[in-house]
N, C-alpha and C positions, 0 to 999 in steps of 0.2 A: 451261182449265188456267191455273192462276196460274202467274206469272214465277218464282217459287220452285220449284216443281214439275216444269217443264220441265229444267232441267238433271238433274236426279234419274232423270227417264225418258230420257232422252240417255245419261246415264251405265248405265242399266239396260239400254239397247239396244247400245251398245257392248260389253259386259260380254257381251250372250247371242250378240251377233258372235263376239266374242274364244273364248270357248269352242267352239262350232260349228266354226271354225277350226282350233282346238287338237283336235279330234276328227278332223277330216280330213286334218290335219299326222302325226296321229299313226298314222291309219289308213293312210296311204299310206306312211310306214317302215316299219311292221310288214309291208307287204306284199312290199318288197321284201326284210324281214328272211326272211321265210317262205321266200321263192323260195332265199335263200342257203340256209337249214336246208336245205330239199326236197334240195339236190345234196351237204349235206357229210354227214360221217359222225364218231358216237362226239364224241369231246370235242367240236368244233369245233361241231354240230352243237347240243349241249346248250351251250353258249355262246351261240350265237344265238338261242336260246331262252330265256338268263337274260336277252340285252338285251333281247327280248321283250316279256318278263316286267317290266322295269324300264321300258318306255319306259311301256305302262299304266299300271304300277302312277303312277309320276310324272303322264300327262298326266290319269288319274282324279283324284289329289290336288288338283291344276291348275284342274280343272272344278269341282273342288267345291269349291272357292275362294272358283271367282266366283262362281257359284250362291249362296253365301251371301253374298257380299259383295252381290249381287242383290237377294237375302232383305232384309239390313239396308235396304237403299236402297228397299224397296217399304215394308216399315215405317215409312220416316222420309218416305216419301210421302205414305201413309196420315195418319200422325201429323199433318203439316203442312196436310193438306185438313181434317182434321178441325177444328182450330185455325181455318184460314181462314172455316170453316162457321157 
């Protein structure tokens, strides 16, 4: 792996940390969001449910982020081996 290159997969492995993370972050508030839902009732209940709803919908956006920021950096990978070739 050329010297160029390695920072590019450093940065790509951080990237798929950082999201795996934001996945477990998020999974483990929704669960304690749930547990709140499970016991309220009516409005309070469908509240917990919009944050729910919000905190995925956000940590999805999140992931797909860096997924693509991933994408770019595997391309400019590629691109740079290719060159170096």
């Amino acid at each position: 792996m050329t010297a160029a290159i390695a920072p590019l997969k450093t940065a790509e492995t951080e990237a798929e940390q950082q999201a795996q993370k934001l996945k477990q972050d998020t999974e483990a508030k929704v669960q304690v969001l749930q547990k709140k839902a499970a016991k309220a009732q009516g409005a309070a209940k469908a509240k917990i449910n919009a944050q729910i709803n919000e905190l995925r919908k956000t940590a999805d956006a999140s992931v797909a982020k860096l997924k693509s920021a991933m994408s770019e950096s595997s391309k400019e990978t590629g691109v740079k081996q290719q060159k170096a070739g």
